[in-house]
N, C-alpha and C positions, 0 to 999 in steps of 0.2 A: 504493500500500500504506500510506505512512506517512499519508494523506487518510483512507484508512477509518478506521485503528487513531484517528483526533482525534476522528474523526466519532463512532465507537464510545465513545471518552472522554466526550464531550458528551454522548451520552445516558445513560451510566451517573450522569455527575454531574447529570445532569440529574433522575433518580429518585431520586437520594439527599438531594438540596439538602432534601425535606421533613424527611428522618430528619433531617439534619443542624441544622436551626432546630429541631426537637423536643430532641434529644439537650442541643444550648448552652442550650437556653430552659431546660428541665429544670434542668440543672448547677446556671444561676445563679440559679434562683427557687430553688433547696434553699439555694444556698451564703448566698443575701440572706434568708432567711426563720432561717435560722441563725445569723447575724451579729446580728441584731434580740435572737435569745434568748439568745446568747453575752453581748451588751452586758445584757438582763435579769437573765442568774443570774451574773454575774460584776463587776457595779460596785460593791457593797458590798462584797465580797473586795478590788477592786484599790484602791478607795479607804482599804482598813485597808492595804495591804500596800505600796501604790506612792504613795500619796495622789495619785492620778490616777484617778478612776472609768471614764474610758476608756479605759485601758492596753489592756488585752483586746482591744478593738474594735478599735483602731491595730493591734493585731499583725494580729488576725484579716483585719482589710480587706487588710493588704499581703500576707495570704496568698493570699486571695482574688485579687487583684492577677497574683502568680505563680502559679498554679493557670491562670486564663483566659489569660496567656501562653502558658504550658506546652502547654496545651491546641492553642490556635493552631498550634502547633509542629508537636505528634505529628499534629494534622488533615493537614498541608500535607505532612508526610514520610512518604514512600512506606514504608508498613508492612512490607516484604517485607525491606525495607536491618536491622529489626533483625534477622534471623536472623543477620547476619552481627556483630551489636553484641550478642548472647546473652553470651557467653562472658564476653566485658571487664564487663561489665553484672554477672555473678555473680561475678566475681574480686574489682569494686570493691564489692562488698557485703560479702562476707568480709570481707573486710581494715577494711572501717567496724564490720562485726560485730564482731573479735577487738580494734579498738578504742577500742570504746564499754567494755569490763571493764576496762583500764587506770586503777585508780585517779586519775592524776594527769588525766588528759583526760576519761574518762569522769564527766558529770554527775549526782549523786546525787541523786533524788528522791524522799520517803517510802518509802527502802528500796528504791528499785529504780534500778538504774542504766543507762541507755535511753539517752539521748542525749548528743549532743556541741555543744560551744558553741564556732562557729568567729570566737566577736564580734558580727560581724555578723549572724547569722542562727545557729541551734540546730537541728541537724535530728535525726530518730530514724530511724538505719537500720532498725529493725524493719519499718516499714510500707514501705521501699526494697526488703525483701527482699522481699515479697510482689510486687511490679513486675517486681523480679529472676528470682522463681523463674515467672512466666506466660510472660515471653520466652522461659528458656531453658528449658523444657520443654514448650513449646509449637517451641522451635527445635530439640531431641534428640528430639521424638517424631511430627517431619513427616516420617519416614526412618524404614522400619518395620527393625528387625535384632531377631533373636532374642537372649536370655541380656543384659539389660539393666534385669531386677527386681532384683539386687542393688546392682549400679552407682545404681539410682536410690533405692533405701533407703540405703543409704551416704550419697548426698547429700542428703536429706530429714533423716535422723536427725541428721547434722552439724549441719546449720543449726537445726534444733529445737534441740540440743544446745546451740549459742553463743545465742537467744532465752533457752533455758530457764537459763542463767547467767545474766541480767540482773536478776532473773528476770521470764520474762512469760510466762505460760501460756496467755494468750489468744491472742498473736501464735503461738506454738508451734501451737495446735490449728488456728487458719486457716495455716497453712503447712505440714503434715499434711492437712487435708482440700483444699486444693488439689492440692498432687500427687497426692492419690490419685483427684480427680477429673478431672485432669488425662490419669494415667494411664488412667484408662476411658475418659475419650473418644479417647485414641487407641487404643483397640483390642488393647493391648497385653498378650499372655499371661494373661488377665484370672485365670484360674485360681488364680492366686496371689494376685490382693486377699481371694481367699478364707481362704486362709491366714494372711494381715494380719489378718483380725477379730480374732481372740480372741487375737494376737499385741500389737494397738493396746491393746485394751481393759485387758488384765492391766497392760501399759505404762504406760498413763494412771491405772492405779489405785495402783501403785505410786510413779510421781510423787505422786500425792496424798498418798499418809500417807509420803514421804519428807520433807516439807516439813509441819510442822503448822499453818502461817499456811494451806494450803491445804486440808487438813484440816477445821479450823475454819471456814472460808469455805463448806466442803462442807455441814457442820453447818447452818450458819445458813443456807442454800440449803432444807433439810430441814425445818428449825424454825427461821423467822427469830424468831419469839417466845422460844425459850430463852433468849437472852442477848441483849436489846432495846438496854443501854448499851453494850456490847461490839463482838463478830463483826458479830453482830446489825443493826446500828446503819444501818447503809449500805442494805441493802436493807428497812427498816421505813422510814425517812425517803423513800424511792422510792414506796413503797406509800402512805405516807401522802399524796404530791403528786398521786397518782393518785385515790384515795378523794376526796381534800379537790376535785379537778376537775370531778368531776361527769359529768353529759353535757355541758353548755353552758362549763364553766369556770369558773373565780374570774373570768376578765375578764385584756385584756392588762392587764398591768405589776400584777397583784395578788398575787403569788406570795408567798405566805409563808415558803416553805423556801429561797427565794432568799438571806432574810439567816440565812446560814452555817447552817444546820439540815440541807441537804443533803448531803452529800460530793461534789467533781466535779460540782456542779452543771454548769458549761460546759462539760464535755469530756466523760466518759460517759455523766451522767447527763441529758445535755437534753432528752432525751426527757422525761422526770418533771416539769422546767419546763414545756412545751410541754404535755402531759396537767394538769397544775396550772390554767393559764391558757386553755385553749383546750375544757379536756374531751374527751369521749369521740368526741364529733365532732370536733374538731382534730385529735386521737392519729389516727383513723381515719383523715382525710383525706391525712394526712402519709405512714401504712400503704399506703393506695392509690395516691399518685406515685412512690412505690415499685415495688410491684407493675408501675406501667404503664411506668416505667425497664427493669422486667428483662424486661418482656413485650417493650417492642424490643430488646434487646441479644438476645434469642430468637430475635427476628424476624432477625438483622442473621448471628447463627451460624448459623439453617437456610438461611438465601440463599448464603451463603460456599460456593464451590466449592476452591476452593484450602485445599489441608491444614492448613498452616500458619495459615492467616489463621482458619480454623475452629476450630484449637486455639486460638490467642488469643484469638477473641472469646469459645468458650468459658471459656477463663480469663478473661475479665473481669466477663462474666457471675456464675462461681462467686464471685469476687472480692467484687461487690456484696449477692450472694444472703447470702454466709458473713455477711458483717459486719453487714447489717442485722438476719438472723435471727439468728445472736449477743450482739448488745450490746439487741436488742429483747425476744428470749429471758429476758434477764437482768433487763431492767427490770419483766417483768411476772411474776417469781420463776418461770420453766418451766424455766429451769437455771441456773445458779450463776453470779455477777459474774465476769466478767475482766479488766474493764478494754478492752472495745474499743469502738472512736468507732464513730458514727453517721455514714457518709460525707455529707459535705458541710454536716454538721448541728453537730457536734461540734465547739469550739474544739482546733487543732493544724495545724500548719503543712505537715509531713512528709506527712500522710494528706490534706490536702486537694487539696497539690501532686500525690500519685501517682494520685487521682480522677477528677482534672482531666486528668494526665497519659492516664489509661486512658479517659478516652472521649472523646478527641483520637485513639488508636490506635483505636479503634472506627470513629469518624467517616470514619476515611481505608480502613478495612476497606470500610466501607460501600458506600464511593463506588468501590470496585472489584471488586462483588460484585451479584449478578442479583438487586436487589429490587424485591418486585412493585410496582407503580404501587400510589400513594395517590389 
């Protein structure tokens, strides 16, 4: 018996081993080909700031560094043991949530206060919670029980609730569309996301003119030309990296919004670098390893027979889907800046680690899940 169940192991990892050289290959041509543009739109910054023009790069690579660890990690442990690490997983995110607002610990940055700086290393729960809530709602919804739509807006609306004190609207709306896509793929009283629509949307609208920095953000989303030196300012300077790129590009290392003309050049904005220097054909091809990313984590969720492992992959899927078309969304004005990284793309330590982390969980889904022969 225990002879078949190895034998049956070997061939599973045996059909997976392609996915698995695809998935690592993928990670780390995105994470190296972003490292490159990080050091581009961010050595004039660090050399006015740190008088080090690689600062950036050092941090970025040892993130890199932890990310391909991490990865190793979740590949080699048996996916199935987080169901039982859900729990502790969303307890110690709370508690980094409530914090991160602690004036004395909590780290202030242009007005928003996001992370914690533990010395050695600085990390931003927000992007933890998004790891946090795929677990454990992928671990509460492999077990079908009735009257469990309140229970789960309770806990969705809490955690928006401590994000949207930091504040960060962007992490709030992908942790919001998570759960709720979450919750449809399992199957659960669906009848009531129906009654969420117009429940979210009045929600969402009323955070907006609660806050007039987000307000204004909405404005210049509308009409980034109203106020060009103002609101304004962040997504005209994106547009312009884009215009000024062409189809073919300025050319590597020609960037002209690089020296400080951009906002966030390295961390939200690298897309706008990368379309500046690469053109329409760079942006494109960047859009397509994309695409062919979600197409296997597609491929890796319809193979998954086990409940659980289906929620997860499809939470990690939504995961990648949310953020690229969000923070991609935003750069070519189809909706409004938020402030989210471009996975693997984007200078930040927290988002690369939990990347890295999530298609390490994929990798090890994979490999114990009925995928067709390559």
């Amino acid at each position: 018996m225990r002879k078949k169940m190895q034998v049956r192991k070997q061939k599973a990892d045996k059909k997976a081993f392609p996915t698995t050289v695809f998935l690592v290959s993928l990670a780390i041509l995105f994470s190296l080909i972003g490292l490159i543009f990080v050091f581009e739109a961010s050595s004039i910054r660090a050399l006015q700031s740190t008088g080090d023009s690689f600062y950036f790069l050092k941090l970025q690579l040892r993130w890199i560094g932890l990310g391909i660890a991490a990865m190793v990690i979740f590949s080699m442990y048996n996916y199935k043991n987080l169901y039982y690490l859900s729990f502790p997983l969303m307890a110690v995110v709370i508690i980094l949530l409530l914090i991160v607002l602690i004036p004395s610990v909590g780290q202030q940055v242009g007005g928003a206060r996001r992370w914690i700086n533990l010395g050695f290393i600085t990390i931003q729960p927000t992007e933890f919670a998004k790891l946090a809530a795929i677990v454990y709602f992928s671990s509460w919804f492999s077990k079908k029980e009735k009257g469990r739509f309140m229970p789960f807006l309770m806990l969705t609306g809490f955690l928006m609730a401590l994000i949207l004190m930091q504040p960060d609207m962007g992490t709030a709306i992908i942790i919001f569309a998570l759960s709720v896509i979450m919750y449809f793929l399992a199957g659960q009283q669906l009848q009531y996301l129906l009654a969420l629509i117009p429940l979210s949307v009045s929600g969402f609208i009323a955070l907006i003119f609660a806050a007039p920095y987000r307000l204004r953000r909405l404005t210049a989303f509308l009409n980034p030309s109203e106020d060009p030196l103002g609101v304004g300012f962040h997504i005209n300077q994106i547009l312009i990296s884009l215009s000024e790129g062409g189809v073919t590009g300025r050319g590597f290392g020609a960037s002209r919004q690089k020296y400080l003309f951009l906002p966030e050049a390295h961390t939200d904005s690298i897309f706008a670098i990368i379309g500046e220097e690469l053109g329409f054909i760079g942006g494109i091809l960047i859009i397509f390893f994309y695409v062919v990313l979600l197409f296997k984590l597609y491929e890796i969720y319809n193979a998954t027979s086990d409940h659980f492992g289906k929620l997860l992959s499809g939470g990690i899927f939504a995961y990648f889907g949310l953020q690229v078309l969000i923070n991609l969304g935003g750069m070519v004005n189809l909706m409004p800046l938020t402030g989210v990284t471009l996975p693997f793309l984007s200078y930040g330590g927290s988002s690369m680690i939990t990347s890295f982390m999530l298609i390490g969980v994929v990798i090890n889904i994979a490999h114990q899940s009925k995928l067709p022969k390559n």
